[in-house]
N, C-alpha and C positions, 0 to 999 in steps of 0.2 A: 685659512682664508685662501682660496683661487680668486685670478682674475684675467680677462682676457681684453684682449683690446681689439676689437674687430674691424676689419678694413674700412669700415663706415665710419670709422669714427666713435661709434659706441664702444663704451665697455661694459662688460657683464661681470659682476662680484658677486662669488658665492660664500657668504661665511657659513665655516663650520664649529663656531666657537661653543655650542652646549656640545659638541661631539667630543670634541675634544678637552672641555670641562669634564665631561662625565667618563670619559678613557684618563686624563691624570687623576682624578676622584678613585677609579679601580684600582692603579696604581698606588695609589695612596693607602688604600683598604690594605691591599698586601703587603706591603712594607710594614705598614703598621702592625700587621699580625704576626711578621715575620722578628721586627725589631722585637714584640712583648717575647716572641721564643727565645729569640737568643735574649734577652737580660733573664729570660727564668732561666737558661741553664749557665748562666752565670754565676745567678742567687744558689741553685742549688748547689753549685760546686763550692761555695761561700758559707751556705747553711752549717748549724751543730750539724752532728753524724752522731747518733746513741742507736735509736734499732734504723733508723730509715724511714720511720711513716713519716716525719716532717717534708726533708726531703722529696718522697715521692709523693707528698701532698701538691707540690708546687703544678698551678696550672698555669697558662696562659691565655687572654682571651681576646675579643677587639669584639668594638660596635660598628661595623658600618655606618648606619646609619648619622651616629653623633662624631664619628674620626676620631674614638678616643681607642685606648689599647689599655690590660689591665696585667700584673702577673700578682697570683695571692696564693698564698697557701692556709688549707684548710684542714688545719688539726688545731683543740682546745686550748694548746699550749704555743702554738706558732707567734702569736704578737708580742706573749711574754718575753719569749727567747728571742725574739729581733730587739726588742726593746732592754734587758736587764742586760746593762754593761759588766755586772760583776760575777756574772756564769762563768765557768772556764770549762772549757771542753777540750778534746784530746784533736777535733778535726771541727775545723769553723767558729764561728763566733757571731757576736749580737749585731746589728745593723746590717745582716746578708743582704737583702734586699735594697735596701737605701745604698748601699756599697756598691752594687752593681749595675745599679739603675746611674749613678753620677760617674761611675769610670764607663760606662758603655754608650752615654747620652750622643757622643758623637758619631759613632757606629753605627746607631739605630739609627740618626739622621743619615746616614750615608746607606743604611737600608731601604728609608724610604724613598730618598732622593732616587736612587736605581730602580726602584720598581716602577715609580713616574716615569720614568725613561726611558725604560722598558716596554710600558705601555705604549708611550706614544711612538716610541720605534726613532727614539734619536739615541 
């Protein structure tokens, strides 16, 4: 918001509050897309290790439009092995994801909180 107070007596107010909704909104997009990266290479470095296709299955993604962010991986066997606590592997283990996502949750909020404030140039 400007405003001016003009030798007459009047003042003139200009709000720019949709401009500035929609530059912390960008910000937001990016953060968000930025937070889903880093908890997926979180999760992957968390993931079993046997050949690597789970692993390099892991993507990360964001919706603009709805401000949500996702990280999944897509091989037949990835839910099992997040999910079976009684696997034992030589490198990583079961809840990679869920693990990463709760030790990183304050990180990603301080990813997006920067990119809002980035945007807006504070």
């Amino acid at each position: 918001m400007a405003f001016e107070i003009r030798g007459n007596g009047g003042i003139r107010i200009e709000w720019h509050g949709e401009n500035v909704s929609a530059t912390a909104r960008r910000g937001t997009v990016r953060g968000l897309a930025l937070g889903a990266e880093h908890v997926r290479g979180v999760s992957v470095d968390l993931a079993p290790l046997d050949t690597g296709a789970l692993r390099n299955s892991a993507t990360a993604s964001h919706d603009p439009g709805a401000l949500t962010a996702a990280v999944s991986y897509d091989t037949p066997y990835a839910a099992r092995q997040h999910e079976e606590l009684g696997y034992r592997h030589r490198v990583g283990g079961p809840k990679y994801l869920e693990h990463a996502f709760a030790a990183e949750r304050d990180t990603v909020a301080r990813l997006i909180q920067a990119q809002i404030h980035r945007a807006l140039g504070s």
